[in-house]
C-alpha positions as a printed NumPy array, in Angstrom:
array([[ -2.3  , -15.647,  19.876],
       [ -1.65 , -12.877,  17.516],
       [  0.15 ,  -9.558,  19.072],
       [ -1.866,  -6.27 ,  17.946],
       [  0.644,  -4.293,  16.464],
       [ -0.394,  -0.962,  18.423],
       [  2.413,   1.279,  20.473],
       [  5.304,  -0.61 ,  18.97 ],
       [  8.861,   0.963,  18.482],
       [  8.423,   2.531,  14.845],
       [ 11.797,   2.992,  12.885],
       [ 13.11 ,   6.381,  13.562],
       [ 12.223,   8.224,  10.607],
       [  8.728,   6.882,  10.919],
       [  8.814,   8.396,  14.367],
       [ 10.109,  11.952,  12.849],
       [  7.677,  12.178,   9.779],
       [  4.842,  11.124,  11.751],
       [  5.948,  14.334,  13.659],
       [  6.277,  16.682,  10.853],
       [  2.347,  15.305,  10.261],
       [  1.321,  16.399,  13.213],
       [  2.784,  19.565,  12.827],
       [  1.481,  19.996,   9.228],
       [ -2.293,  18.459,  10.454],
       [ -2.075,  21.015,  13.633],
       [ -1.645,  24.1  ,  10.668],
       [  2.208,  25.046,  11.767],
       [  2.918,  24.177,   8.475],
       [ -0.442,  25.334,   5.916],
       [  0.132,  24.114,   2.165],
       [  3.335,  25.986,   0.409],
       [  4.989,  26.786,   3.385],
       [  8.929,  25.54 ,   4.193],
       [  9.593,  22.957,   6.447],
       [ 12.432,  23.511,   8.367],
       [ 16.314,  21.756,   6.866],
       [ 17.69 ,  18.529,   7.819],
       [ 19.874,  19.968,   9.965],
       [ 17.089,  21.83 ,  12.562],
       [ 14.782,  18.641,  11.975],
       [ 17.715,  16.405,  13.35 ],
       [ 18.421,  18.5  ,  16.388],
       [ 14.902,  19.168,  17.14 ],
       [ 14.   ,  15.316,  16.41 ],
       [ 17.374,  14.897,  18.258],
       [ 18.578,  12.01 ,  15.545],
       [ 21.22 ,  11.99 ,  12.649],
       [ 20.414,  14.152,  10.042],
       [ 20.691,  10.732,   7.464],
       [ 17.332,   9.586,   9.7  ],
       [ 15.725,  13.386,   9.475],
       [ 16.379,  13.32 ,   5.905],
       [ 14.804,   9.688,   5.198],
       [ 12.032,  11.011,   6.99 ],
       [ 11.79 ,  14.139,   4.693],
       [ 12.277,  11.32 ,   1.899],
       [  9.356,   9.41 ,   3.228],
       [  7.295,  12.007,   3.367],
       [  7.649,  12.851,  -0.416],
       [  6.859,   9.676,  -1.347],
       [  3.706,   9.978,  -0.288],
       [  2.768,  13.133,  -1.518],
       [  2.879,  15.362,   1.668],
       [  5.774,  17.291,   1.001],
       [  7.905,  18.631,  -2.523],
       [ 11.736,  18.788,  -2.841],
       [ 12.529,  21.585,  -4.588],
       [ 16.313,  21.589,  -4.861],
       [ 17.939,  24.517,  -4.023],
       [ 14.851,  26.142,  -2.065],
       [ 13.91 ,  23.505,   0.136],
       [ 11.106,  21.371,   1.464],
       [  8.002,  22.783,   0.938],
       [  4.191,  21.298,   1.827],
       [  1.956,  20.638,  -0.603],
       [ -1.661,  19.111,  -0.807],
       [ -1.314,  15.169,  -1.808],
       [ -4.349,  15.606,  -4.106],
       [ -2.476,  18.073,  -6.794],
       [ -0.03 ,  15.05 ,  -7.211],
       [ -0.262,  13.321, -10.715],
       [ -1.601,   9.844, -10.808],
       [  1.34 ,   8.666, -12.109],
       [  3.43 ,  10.275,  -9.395],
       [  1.35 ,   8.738,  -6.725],
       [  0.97 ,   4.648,  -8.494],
       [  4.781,   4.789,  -8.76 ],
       [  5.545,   6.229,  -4.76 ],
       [  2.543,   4.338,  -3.598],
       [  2.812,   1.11 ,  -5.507],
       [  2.974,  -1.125,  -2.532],
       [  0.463,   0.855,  -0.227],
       [ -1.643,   0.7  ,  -3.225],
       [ -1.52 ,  -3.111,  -3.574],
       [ -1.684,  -3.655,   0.359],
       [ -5.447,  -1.676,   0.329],
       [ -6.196,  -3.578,  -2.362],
       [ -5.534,  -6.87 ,  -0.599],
       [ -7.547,  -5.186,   2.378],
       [-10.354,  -4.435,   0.476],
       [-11.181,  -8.546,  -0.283],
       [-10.189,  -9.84 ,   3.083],
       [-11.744,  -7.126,   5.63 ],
       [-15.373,  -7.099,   4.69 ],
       [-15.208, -11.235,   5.234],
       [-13.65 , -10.223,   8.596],
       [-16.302,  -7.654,   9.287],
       [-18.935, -10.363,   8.025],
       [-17.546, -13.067,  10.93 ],
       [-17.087, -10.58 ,  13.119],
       [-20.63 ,  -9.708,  13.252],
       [-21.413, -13.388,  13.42 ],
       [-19.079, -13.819,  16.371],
       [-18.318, -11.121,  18.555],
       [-19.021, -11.167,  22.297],
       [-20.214,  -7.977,  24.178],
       [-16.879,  -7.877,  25.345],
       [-15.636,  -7.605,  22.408],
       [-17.951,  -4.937,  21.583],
       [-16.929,  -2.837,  24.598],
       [-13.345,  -3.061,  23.248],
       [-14.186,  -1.893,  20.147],
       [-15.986,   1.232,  21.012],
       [-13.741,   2.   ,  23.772],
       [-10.533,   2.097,  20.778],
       [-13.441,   4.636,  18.787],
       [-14.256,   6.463,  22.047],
       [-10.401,   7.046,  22.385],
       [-10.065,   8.407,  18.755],
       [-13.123,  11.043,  19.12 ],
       [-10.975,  12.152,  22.52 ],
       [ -7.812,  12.659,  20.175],
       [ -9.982,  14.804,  18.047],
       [-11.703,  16.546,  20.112],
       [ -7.911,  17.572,  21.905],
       [ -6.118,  18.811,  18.337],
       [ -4.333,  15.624,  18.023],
       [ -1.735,  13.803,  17.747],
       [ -3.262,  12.741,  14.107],
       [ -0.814,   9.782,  14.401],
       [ -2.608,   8.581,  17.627],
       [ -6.03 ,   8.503,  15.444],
       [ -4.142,   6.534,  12.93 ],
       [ -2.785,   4.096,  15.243],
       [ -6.214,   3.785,  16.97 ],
       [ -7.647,   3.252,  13.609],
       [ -5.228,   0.097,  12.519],
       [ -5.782,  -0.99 ,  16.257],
       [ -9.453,  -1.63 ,  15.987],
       [ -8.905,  -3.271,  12.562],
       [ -6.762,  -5.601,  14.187],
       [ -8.741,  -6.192,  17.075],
       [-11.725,  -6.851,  14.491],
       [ -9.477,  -9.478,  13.029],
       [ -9.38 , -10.941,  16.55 ],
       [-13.151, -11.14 ,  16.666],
       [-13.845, -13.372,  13.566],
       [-12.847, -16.1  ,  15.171],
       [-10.656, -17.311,  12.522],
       [ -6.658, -17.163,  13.126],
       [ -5.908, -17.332,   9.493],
       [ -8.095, -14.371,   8.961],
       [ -6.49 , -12.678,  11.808],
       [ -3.273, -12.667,  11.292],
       [ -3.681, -11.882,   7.777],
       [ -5.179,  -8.213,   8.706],
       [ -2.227,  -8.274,  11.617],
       [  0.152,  -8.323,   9.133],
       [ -1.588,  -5.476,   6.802],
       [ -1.921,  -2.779,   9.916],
       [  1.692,  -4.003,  11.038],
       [  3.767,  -0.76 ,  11.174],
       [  6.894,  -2.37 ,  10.486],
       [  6.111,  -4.179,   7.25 ],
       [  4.376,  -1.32 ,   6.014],
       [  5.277,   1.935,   7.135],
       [  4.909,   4.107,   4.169],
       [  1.587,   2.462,   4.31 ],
       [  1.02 ,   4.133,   7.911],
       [  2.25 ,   7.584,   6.707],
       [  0.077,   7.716,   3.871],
       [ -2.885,   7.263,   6.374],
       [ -1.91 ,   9.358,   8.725],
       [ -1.603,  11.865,   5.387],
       [ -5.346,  11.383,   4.914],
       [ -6.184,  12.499,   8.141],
       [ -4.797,  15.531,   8.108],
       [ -8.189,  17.714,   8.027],
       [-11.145,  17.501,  10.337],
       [-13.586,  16.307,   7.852],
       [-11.375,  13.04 ,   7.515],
       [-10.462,  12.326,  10.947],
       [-14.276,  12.423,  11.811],
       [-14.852,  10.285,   8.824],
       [-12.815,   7.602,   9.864],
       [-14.059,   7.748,  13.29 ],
       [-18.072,   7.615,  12.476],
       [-17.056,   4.813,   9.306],
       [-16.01 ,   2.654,  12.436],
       [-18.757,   3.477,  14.413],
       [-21.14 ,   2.124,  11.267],
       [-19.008,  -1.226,  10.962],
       [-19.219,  -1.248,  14.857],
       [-22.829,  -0.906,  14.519],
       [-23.385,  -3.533,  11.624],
       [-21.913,  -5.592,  14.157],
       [-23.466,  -5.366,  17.146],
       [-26.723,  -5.289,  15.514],
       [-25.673,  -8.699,  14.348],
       [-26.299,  -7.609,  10.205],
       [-23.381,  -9.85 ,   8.81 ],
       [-24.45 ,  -8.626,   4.956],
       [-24.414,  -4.462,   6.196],
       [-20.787,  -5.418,   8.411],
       [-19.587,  -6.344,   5.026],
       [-20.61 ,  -3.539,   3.081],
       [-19.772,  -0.966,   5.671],
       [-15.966,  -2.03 ,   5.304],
       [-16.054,  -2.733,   1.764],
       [-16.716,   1.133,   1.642],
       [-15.214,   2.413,   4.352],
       [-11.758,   0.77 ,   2.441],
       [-12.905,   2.129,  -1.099],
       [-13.128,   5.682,   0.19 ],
       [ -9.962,   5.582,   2.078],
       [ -8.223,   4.285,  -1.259],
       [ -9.965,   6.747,  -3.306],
       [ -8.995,   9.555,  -1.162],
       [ -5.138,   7.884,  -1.396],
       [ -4.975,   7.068,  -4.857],
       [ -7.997,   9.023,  -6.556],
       [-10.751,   6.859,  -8.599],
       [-10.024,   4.217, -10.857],
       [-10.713,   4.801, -14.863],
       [-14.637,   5.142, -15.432],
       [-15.02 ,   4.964, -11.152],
       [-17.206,   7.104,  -9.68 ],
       [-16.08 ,   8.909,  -6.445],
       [-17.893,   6.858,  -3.126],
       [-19.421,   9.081,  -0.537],
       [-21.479,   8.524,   2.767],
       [-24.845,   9.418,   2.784],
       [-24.655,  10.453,   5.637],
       [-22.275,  10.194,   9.2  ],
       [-23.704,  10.143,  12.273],
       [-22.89 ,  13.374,  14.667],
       [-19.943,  13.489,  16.693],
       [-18.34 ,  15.807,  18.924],
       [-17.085,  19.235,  17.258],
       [-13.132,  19.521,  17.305],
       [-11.332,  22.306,  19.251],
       [ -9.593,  25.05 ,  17.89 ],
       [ -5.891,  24.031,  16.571],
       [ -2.794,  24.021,  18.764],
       [ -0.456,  26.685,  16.972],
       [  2.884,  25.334,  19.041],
       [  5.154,  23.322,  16.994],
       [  5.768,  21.516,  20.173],
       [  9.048,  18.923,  20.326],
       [  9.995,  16.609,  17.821],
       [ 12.118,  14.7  ,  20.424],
       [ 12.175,  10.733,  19.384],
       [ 13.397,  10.227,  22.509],
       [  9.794,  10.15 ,  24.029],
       [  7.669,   7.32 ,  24.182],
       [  5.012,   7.64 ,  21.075],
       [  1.287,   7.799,  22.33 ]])
């Protein structure tokens, strides 16, 4: 049976920078402010400053934060990033969504084919958890586990192992962790985190409702949109949106307390 890859020891950095996230999702750090030095991150993060600074590292890559040498680490929005910038950083996360995009809508189509109401429970229960997240500030990097979980639980459902541990291995943090910071990067504003949650609810749906051909098509885009908000349109693409999203619960005011950093917690 294939292990879902959900509340696994991450690497340390990963740990810190999915930290700073928070911190920069939650508005303690807006767009061109200073992130604290290496130093502070490390004692705060309580880890070496080599792991505070490969988590600063990390976070450059993809696109969250600018080195400016001499002045510091400052945050900046992804999107003002050149294209060229990003395909370099981002080559593998690019590739790995790519890969997504042509095996998950199959998935989704089993799934629909296949699922037991069990199965359905589970599912909503992982998208019931994420509107709970938002709807409490956060942590952003709970949402973004949630979100690989219920992919990988969907690969579960298709009833094919091959399948399965195929999308295992593309939500596995460890394999692909600058993967998992760039999409807990995309969720740093409201509109996206309740665009991931109701772009679930519509595969969910799809799938319940037993439409193999709509299951497909609602992961095909959900995928396109999340790589398009990554890695901007392809040459000649058009930008995909949702018609429309279906309402969900309005999100609280943000927490303004930088709260701890501490690795030394377990991650939730």
């Amino acid at each position: 049976m294939t292990i879902i890859p959900i509340d696994v020891p991450r690497r340390r950095y990963v740990q810190v920078a999915e930290r700073l996230l928070d911190a920069i999702g939650r508005g303690d750090y807006p767009v061109g402010s200073r992130l604290p030095g290496d130093r502070e991150i490390a004692a705060m993060a309580q880890v070496s400053r080599p792991t505070a600074r490969e988590a600063i590292l990390a976070l450059e890559l993809i696109g969250a934060v600018e080195v400016r040498h001499g002045a510091g680490v400052y945050v900046i929005d992804p999107r003002l990033r050149s294209a060229e910038t990003a395909a370099v950083a981002l080559g593998v996360p690019q590739e790995l969504i790519e890969a997504r995009v042509s095996v998950e809508p199959t998935v989704a189509r089993l799934s629909a084919q296949r699922t037991s109401p069990d199965d359905i429970a589970r599912l909503r229960a992982l998208l019931d958890d994420g509107e709970a997240v938002i709807r409490d500030g956060g942590p952003y990097s709970r949402l973004s586990q949630l979100g690989l979980r219920f992919h990988a639980e969907l690969g579960q459902c298709c009833g094919n192992r091959v399948l399965a541990d195929i999308v295992c291995h593309f939500v596995q943090v460890e394999d692909h962790p600058l993967w998992v910071l760039a999409n807990e990067l995309a969720l740093r504003n409201p509109e996206a985190q309740l665009e991931q949650v109701n772009e679930h609810r519509a595969i969910l749906g799809a799938i319940e409702a037993r439409d193999a051909d709509r299951a497909a098509t609602e992961m095909s885009m959900h995928l396109q949109r999340l790589r398009q908000y990554l890695f901007g349109p392809s040459r000649g693409e058009l930008p995909i949106h949702r018609s429309s999203a279906p309402a969900t619960a309005g999100r609280p005011e943000r927490a303004t307390s930088f709260g701890s950093l501490s690795t030394t917690t377990p991650d939730i």
